[in-house]
N, C-alpha and C positions, 0 to 999 in steps of 0.2 A: 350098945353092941348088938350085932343080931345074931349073935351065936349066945345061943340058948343056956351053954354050957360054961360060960364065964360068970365070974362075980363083979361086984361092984368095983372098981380099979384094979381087980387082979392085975387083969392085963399090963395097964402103966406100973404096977411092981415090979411084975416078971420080964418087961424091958428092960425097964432100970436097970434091975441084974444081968441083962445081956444074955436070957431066952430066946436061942432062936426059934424054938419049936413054937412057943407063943408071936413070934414074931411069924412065922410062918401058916400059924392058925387067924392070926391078924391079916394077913395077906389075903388067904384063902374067904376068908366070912366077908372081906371087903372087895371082890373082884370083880364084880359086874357095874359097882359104882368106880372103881378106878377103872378100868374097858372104859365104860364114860367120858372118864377125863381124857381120856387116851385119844378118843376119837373124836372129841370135840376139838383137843390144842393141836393135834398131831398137823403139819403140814400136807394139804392135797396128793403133793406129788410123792412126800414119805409113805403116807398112808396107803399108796397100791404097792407099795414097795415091801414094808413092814408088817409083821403079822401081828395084832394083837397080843396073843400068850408071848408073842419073843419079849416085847416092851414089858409086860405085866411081869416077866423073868428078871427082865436088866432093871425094874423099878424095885422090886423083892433084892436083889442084890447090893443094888444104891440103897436102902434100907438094911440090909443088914451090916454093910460097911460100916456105916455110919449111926449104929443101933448105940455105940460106947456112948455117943454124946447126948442123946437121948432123956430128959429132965423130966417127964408129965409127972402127974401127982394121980390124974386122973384120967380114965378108960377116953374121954373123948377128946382126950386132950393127944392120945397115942393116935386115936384117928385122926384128928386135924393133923400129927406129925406125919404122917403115912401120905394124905394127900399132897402137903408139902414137898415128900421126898418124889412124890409121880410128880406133878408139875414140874419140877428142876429135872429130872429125870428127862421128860419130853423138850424143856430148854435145849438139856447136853446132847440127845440125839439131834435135833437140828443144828446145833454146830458141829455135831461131827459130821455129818451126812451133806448137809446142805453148804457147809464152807470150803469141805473138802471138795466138793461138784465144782464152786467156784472156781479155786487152785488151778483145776483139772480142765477147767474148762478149753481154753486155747487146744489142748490135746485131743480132746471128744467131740469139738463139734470143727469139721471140715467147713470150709467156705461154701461151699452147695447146699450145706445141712442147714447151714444160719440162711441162706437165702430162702430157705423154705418156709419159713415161719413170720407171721406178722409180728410176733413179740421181743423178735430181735431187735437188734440196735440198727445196724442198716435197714431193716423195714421202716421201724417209725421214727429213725431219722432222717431216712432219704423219700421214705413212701414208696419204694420201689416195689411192692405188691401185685402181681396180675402180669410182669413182665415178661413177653413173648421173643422179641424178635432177639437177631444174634446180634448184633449191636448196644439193643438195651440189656442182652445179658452180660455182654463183654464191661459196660459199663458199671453194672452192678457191683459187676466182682471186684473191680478196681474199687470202686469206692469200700465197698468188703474191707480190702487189704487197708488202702487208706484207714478206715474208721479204726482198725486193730491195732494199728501202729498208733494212732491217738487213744485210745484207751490202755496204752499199755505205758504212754508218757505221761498217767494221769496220777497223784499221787496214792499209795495204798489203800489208803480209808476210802479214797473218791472212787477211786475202779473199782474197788470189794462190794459195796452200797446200790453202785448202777448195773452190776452184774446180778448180784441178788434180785435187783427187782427187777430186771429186763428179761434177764437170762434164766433165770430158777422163778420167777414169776412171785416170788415173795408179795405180801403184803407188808405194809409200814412196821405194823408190830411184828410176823414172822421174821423180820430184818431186823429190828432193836432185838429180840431176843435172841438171834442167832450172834450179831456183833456186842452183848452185854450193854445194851443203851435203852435209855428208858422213849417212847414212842416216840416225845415231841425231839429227842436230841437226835434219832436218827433221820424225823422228818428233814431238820435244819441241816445236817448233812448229807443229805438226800439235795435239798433245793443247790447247796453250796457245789455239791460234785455236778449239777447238771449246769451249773453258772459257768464249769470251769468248763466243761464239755463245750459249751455254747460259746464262750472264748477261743478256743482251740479251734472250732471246726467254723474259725468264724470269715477265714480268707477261702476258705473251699467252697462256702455257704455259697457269697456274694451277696449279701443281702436277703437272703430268700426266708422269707418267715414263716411261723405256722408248722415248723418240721420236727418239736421236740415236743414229748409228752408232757400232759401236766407233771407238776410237781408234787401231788397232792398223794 
């Protein structure tokens, strides 16, 4: 422990018993190292969003919830508990945060907003990037609307997975932990949802290869 002022497993006693005051001295003597963990797992775009102390608050509270269940025997056995409860802690805000964006999405981004961005779906699945005139913009838009109504005929797991990673910009594992799957299961429904995309947009296509992201 590095608070000076504790004994040999005090601490794991005085959880046991459901101390929050010690739980909350546990908190405090470990904060710079859960900040750490904070800012290491936190997602990109959470992390300009979220302040550090608010998360180090909602992990102290996800810990003290859950302080009854609490078993160690021994002081570092209460910290390995504490870092446990931050990691699940940083899990639960990306799916609050980040699946709730998904939901929401259809609502918050306008068809001119998605044409702005290369990391949309109509960018890298049409390439439509760099387009000027008013005909290639008229064009755009339709394919736009097109592409919405086919991701929206796509089944929930398949549309939740390519919005995550297209639209919120998730990586592999930011997407397994937001949808509770372990890396390589949401890879495999990751490759499965873009198989069925590429089914779908496969009479609009005409043949034209090269227009969907890897899978990887």
């Amino acid at each position: 422990m590095s608070d000076s002022s504790t004994n040999s497993d005090v601490v794991a006693s005085r959880l046991r018993n459901g101390d929050r005051a010690t739980l909350a001295a546990l908190c405090h003597s470990m904060k710079e190292r859960l900040r750490g963990i904070v800012r290491e797992r936190l997602n990109r775009r959470l992390s300009g969003r979220l302040d550090d102390d608010d998360v180090l608050q909602e992990i102290y509270l996800q810990a003290e919830a859950r302080l009854m269940h609490f078993n160690g025997q021994a002081d570092d056995e209460a910290e390995g508990w504490l870092i446990l409860v931050s990691k699940q802690t940083v899990i639960d805000i990306h799916r609050r945060h980040l699946a709730a964006q998904v939901r929401d999405l259809r609502r918050e981004l306008r068809p001119g907003d998605v044409a702005n961005s290369v990391s949309q779906p109509s960018s890298w699945l049409f390439g439509s990037a760099g387009l000027t005139s008013p005909s290639q913009i008229v064009a755009r838009d339709e394919r736009q609307h097109w592409l919405h109504g086919i991701l929206d005929s796509l089944p929930e797991n398949d549309r939740e997975i390519i919005l995550l990673r297209h639209f919120v910009e998730c990586s592999n594992s930011d997407a397994a932990e937001i949808l509770g799957l372990t890396p390589q299961a949401a890879s495999i429904r990751y490759v499965r949802a873009l198989s069925r995309l590429r089914d779908l947009c496969g009479p609009f296509l005409n043949g034209m290869t090269g227009l969907f992201p890897s899978a990887n």
